[in-house]
N, CA, C and O atoms as a DFTB+ gen file, in Angstrom:
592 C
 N C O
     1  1     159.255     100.408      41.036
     2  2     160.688     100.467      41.248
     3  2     161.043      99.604      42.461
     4  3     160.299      99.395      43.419
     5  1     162.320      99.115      42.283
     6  2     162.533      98.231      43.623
     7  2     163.381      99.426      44.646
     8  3     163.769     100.553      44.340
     9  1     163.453      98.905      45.565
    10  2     163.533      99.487      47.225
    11  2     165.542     100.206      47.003
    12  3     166.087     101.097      47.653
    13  1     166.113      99.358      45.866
    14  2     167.594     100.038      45.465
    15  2     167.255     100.745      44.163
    16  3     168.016     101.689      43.952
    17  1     166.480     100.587      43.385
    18  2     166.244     101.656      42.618
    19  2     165.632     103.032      43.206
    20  3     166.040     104.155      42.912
    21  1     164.557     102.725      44.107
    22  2     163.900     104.142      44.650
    23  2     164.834     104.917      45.582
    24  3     164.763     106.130      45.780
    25  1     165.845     103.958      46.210
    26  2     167.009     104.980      46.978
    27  2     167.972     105.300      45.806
    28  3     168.455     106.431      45.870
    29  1     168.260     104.729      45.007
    30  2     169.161     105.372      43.709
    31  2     168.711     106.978      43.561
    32  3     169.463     107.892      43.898
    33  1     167.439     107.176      43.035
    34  2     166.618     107.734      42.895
    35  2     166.494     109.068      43.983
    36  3     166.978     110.162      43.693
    37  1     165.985     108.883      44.897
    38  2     166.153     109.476      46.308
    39  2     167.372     110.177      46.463
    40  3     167.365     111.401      46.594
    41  1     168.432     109.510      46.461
    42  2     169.963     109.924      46.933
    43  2     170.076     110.948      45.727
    44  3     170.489     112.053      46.080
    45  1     169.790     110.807      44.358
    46  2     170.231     111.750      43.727
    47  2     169.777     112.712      43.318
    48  3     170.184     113.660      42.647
    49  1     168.446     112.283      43.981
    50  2     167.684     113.927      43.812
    51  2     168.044     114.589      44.680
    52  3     168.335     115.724      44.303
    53  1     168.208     114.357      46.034
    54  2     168.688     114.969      46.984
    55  2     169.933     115.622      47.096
    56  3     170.028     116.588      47.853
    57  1     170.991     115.187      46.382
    58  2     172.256     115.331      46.014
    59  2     172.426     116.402      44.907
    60  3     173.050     117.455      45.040
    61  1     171.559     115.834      43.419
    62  2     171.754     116.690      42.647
    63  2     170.346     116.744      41.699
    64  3     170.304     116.701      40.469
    65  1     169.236     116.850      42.617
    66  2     168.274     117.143      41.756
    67  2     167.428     118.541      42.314
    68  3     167.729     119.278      43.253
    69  1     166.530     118.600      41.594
    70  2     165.097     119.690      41.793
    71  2     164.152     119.357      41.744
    72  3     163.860     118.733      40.723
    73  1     162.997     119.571      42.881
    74  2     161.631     119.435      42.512
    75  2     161.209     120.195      42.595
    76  3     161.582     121.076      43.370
    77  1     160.031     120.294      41.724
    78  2     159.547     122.031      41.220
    79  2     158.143     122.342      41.250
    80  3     157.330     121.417      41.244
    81  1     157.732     123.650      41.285
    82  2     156.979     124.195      40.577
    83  2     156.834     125.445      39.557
    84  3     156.525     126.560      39.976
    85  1     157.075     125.184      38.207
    86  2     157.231     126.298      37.716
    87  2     156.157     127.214      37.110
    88  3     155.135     126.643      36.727
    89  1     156.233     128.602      36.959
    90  2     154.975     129.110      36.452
    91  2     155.501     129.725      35.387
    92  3     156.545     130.374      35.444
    93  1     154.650     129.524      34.101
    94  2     155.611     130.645      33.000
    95  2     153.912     131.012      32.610
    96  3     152.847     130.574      33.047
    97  1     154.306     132.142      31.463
    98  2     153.645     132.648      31.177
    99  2     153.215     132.529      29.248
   100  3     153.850     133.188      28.424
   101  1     152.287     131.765      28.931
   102  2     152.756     131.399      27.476
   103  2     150.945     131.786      26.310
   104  3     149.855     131.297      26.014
   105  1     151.532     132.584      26.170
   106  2     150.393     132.871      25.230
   107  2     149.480     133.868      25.761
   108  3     148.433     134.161      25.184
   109  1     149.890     134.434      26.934
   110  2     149.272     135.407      28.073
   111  2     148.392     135.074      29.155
   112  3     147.742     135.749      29.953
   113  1     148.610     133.405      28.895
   114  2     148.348     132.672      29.720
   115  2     149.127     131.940      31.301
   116  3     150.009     131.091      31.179
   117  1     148.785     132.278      32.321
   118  2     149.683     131.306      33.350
   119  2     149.670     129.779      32.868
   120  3     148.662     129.292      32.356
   121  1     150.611     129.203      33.022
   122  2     150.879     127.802      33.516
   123  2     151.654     127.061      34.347
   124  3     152.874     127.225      34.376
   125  1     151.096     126.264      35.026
   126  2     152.174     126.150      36.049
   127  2     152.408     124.428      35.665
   128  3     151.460     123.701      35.367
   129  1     153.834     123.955      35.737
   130  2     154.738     123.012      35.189
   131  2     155.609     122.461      36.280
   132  3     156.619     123.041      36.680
   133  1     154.983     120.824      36.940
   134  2     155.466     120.294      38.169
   135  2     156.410     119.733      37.335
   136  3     156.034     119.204      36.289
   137  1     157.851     119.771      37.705
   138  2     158.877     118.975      37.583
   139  2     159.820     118.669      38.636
   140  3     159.965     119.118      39.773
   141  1     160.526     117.638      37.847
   142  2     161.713     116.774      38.753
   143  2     162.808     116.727      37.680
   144  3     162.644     116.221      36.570
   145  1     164.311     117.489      38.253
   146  2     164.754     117.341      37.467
   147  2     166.417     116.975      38.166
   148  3     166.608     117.213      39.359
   149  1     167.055     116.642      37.674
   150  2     168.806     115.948      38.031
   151  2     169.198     116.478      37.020
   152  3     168.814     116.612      35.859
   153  1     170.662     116.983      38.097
   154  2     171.796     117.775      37.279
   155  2     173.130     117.469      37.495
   156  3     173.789     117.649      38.520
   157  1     173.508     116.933      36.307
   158  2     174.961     115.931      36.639
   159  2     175.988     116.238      35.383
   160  3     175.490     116.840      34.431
   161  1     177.094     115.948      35.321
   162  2     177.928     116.211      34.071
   163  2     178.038     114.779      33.784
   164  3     178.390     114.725      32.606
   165  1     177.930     113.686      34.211
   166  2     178.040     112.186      34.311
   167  2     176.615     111.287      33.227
   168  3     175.671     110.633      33.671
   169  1     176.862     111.507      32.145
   170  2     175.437     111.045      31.449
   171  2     175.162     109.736      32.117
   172  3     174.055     109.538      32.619
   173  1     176.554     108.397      32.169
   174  2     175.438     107.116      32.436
   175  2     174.825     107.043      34.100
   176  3     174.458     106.032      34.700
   177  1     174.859     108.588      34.642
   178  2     174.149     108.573      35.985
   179  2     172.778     108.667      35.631
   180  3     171.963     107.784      35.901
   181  1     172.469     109.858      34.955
   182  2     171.279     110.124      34.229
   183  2     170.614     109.281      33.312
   184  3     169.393     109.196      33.446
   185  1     171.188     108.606      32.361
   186  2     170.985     107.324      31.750
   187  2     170.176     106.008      32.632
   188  3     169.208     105.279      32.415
   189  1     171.386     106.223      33.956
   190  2     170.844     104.687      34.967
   191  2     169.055     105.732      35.388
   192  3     167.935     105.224      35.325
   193  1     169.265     106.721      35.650
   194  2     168.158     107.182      36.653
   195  2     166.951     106.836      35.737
   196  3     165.880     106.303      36.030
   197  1     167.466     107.330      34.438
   198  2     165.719     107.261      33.354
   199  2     165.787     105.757      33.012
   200  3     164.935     105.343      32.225
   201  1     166.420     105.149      33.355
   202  2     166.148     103.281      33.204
   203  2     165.609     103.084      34.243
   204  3     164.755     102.292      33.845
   205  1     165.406     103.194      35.422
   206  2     164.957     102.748      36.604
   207  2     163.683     103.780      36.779
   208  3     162.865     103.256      37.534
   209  1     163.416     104.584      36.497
   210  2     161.935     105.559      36.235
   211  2     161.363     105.017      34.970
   212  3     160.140     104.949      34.849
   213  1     162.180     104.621      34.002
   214  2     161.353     104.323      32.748
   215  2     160.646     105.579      31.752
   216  3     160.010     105.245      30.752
   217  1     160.850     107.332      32.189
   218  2     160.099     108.446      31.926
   219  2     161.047     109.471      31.791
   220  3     162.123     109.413      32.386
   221  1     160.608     110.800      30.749
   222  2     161.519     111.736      30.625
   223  2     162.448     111.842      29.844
   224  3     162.623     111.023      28.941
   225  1     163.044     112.638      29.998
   226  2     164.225     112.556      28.497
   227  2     165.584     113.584      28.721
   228  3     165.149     114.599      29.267
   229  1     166.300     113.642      28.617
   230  2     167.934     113.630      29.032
   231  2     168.480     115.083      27.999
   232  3     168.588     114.909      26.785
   233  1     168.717     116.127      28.466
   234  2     169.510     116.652      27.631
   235  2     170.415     117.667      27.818
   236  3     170.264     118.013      28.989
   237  1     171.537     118.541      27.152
   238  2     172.763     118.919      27.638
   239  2     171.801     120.148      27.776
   240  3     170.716     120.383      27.244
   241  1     172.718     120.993      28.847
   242  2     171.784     122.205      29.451
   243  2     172.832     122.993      29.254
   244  3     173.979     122.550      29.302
   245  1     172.439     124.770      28.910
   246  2     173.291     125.694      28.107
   247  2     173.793     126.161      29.386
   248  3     173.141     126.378      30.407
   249  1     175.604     126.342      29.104
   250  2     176.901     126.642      29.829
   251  2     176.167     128.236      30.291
   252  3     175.401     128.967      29.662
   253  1     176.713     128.356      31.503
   254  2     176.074     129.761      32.182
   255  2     177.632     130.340      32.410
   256  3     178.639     129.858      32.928
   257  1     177.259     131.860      31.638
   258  2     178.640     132.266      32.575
   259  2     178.346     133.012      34.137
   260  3     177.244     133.428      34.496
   261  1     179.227     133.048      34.702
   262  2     179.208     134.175      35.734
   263  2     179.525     135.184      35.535
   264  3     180.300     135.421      34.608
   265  1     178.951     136.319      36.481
   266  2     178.766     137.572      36.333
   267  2     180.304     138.132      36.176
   268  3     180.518     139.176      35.560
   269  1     181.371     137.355      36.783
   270  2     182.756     137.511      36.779
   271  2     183.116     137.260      35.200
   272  3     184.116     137.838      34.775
   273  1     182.502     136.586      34.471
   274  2     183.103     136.476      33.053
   275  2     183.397     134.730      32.966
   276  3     183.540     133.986      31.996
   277  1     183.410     134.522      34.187
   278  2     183.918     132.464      34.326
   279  2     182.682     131.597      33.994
   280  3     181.477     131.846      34.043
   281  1     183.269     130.672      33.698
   282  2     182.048     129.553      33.293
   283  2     181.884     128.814      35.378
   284  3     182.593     128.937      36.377
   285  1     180.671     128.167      35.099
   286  2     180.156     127.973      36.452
   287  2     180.803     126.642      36.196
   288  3     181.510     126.274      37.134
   289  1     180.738     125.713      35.029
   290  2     181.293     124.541      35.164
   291  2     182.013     124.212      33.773
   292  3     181.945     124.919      32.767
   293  1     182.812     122.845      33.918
   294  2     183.807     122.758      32.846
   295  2     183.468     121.879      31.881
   296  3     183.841     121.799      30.711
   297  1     182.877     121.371      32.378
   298  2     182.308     119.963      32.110
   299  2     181.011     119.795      31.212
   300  3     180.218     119.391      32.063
   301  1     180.525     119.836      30.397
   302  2     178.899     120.017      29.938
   303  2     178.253     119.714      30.899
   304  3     178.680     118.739      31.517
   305  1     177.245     120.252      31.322
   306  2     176.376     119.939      32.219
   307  2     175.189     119.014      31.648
   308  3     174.964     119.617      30.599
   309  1     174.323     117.978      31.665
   310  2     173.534     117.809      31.419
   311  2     172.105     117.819      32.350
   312  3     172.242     118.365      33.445
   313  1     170.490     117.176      31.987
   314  2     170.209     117.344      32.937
   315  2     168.850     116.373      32.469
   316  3     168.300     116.453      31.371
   317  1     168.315     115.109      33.979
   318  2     166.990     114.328      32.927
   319  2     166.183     114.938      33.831
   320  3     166.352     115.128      35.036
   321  1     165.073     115.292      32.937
   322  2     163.547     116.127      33.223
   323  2     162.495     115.589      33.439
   324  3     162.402     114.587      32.730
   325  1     161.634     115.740      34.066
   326  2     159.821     114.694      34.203
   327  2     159.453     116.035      34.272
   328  3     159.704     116.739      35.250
   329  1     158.771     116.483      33.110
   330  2     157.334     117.159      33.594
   331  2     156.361     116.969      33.316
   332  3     155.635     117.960      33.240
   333  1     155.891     115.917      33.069
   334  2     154.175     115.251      32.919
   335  2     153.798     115.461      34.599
   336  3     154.581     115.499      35.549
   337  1     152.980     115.527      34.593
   338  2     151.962     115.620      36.044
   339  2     151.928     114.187      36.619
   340  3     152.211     113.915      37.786
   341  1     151.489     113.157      35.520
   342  2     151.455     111.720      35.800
   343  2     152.792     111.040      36.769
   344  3     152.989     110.698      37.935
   345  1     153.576     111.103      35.386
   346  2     155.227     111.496      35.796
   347  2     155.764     111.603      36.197
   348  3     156.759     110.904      36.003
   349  1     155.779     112.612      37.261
   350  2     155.847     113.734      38.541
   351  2     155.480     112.652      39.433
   352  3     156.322     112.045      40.094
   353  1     154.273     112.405      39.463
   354  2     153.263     112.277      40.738
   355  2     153.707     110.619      40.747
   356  3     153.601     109.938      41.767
   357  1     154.075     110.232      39.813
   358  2     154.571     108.600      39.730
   359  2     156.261     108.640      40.566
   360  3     156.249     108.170      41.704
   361  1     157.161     108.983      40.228
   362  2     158.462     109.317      40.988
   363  2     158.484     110.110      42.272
   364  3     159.532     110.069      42.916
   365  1     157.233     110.999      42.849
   366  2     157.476     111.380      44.414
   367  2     156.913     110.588      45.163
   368  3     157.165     110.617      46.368
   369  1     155.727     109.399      44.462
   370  2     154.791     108.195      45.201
   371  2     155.877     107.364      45.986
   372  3     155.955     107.284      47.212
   373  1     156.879     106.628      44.860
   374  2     158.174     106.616      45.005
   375  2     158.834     106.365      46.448
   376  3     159.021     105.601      47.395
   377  1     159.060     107.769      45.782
   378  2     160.243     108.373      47.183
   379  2     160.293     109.061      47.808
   380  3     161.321     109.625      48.183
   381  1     158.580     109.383      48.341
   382  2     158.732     110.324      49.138
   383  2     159.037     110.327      50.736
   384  3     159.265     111.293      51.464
   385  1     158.970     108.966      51.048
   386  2     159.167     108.344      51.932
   387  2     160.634     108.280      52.466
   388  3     160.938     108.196      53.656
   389  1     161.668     108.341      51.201
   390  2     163.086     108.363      51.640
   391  2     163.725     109.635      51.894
   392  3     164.691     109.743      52.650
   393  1     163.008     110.937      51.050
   394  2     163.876     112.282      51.509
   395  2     163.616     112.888      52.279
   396  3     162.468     113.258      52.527
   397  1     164.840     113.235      53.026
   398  2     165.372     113.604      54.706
   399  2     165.417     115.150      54.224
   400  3     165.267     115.958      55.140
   401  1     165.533     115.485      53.409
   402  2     165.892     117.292      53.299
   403  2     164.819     118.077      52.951
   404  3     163.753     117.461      52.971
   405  1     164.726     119.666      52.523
   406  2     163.784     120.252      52.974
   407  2     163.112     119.936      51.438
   408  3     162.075     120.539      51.161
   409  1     163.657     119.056      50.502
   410  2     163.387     118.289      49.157
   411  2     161.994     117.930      49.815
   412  3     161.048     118.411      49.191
   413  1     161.564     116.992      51.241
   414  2     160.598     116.357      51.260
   415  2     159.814     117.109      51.039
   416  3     159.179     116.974      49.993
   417  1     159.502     118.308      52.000
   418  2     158.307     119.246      51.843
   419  2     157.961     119.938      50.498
   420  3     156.844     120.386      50.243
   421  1     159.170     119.987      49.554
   422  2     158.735     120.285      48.119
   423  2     158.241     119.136      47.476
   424  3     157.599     119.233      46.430
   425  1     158.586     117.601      48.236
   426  2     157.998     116.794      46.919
   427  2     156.390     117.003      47.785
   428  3     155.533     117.089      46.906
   429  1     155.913     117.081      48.821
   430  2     154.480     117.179      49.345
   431  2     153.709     117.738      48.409
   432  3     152.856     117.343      47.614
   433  1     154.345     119.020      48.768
   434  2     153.752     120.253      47.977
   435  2     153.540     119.789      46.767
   436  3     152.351     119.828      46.451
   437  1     154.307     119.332      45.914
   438  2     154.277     119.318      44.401
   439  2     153.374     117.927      44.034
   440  3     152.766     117.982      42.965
   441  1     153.269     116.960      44.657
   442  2     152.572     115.903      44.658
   443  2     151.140     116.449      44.930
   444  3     150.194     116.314      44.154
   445  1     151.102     117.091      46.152
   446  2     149.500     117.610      46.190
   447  2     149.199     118.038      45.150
   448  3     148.280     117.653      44.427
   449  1     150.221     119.190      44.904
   450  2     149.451     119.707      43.161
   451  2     149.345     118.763      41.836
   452  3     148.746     119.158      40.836
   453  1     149.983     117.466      41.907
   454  2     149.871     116.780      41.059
   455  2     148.617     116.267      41.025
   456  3     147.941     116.313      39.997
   457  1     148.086     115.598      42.419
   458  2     147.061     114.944      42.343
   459  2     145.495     115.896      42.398
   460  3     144.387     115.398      42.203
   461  1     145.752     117.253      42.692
   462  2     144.630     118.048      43.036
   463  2     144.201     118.258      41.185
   464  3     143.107     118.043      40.663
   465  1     145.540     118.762      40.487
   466  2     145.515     119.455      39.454
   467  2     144.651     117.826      38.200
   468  3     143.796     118.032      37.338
   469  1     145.179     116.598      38.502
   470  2     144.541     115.360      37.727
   471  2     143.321     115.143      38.075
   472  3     142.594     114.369      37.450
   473  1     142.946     115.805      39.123
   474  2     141.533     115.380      39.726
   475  2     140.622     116.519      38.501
   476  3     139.777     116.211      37.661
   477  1     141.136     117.701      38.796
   478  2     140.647     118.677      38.347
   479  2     140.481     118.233      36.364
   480  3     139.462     118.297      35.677
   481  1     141.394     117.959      36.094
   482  2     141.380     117.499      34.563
   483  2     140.716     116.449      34.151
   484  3     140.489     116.094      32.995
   485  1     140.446     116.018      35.040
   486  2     139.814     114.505      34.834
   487  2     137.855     114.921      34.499
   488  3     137.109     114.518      33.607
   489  1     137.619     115.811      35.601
   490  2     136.380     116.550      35.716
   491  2     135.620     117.174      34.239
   492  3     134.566     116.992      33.630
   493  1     137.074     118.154      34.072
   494  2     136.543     118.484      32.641
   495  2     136.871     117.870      31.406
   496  3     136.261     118.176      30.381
   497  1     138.022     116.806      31.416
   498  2     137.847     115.763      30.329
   499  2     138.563     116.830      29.256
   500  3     137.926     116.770      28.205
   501  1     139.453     117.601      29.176
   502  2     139.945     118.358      28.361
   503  2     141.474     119.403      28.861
   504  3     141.580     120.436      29.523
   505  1     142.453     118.532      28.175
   506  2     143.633     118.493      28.763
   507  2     144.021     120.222      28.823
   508  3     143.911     121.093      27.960
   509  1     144.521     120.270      30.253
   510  2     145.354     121.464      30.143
   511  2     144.253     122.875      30.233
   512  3     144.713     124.011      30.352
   513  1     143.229     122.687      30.182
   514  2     141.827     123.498      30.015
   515  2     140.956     124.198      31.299
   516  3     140.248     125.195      31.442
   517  1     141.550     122.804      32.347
   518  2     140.679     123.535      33.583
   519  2     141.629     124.826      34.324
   520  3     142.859     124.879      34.337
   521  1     140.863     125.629      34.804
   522  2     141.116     126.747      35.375
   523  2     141.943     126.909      36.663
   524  3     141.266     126.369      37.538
   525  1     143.073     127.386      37.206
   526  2     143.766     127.440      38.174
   527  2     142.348     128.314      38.903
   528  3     141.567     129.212      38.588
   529  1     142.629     127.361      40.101
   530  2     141.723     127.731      41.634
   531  2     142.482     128.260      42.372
   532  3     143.586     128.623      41.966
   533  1     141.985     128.485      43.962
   534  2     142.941     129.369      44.726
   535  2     143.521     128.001      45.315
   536  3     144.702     128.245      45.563
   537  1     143.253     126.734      45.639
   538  2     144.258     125.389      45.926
   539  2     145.558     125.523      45.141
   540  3     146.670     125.744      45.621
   541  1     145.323     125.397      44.180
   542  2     146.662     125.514      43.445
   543  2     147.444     126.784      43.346
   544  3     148.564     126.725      42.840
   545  1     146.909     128.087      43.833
   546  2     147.676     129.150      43.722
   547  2     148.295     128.971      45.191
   548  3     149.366     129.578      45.197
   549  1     148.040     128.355      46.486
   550  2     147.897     128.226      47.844
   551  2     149.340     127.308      47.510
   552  3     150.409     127.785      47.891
   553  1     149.329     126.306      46.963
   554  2     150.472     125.163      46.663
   555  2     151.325     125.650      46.202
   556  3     152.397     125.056      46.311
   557  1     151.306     126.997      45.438
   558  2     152.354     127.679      45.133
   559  2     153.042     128.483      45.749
   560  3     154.267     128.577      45.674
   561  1     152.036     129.380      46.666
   562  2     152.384     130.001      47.730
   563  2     153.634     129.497      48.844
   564  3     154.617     130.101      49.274
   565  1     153.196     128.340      49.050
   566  2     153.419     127.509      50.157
   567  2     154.818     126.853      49.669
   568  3     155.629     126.576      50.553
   569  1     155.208     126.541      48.091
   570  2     156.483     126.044      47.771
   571  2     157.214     127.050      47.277
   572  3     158.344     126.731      46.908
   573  1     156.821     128.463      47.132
   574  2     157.592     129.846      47.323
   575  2     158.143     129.335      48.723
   576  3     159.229     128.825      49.000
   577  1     157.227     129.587      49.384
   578  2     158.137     129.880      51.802
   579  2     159.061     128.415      51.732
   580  3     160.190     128.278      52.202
   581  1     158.447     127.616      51.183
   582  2     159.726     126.661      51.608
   583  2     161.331     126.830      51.072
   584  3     162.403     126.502      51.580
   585  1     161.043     127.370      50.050
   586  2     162.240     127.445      48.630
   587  2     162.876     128.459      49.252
   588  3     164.053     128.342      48.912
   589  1     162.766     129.387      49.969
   590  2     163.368     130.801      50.407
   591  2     164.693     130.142      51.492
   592  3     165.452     130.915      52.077
């Protein structure tokens, strides 16, 4: 990416994105799911962002009401997603250098787990297969205290 694409990038994650770690539970199995995601009602913002990443995929995200009975927004919300690990770990290489907010210490966090968790897959040569260690439960730990 060039140096106005990676602040494109930067500014709007910071503005209106998420970096993550999520854990769900699927098959009675943990998994945990590094993403980056932007949330805009403006598609050709989201449009420009996945042209200049080149990754991910764009889609309208379901209207939430509030507990009052009101919609939170008026507008469709949409929202573009990275959760490949590769993915991930390719867009915080990036920019991690440009975010000023407490965003940086989540992209750390989530980058470590990107690169700990590829190391680990690479070992056993069988996607999605190797075993969560206490490193990666520690990376989670650690982007719980920041997120609070």
């Amino acid at each position: 990416m060039s140096d106005v694409e990676r602040g494109f990038i930067a500014g709007i994650i910071e503005g209106d994105g998420s970096i993550s770690l999520d854990t769900k539970n699927r098959k009675g199995k943990l998994v945990i799911i590094p993403n980056i995601r932007i949330h805009n009602t403006s598609l050709p913002i989201l449009e420009q962002s996945k042209q200049f990443i080149g990754r991910g995929w764009i889609y309208e995200a379901k209207t939430v009401q509030k507990p009052s009975g009101g919609i939170t927004h008026k507008k469709p919300m949409k929202r573009y997603c990275l959760e490949n690990l590769s993915d991930v770990k390719f867009v915080l290489e990036q920019i991690l250098d440009l975010l000023t907010s407490y965003k940086k210490e989540l992209a750390e966090i989530v980058l470590e787990y990107c690169n700990l968790r590829i190391i680990s897959l690479q070992k056993t040569k069988k996607a999605n297969l190797s075993p969560y260690g206490e490193k990666e439960f520690n990376l989670i730990k650690r982007y719980k205290e920041v997120k609070r």
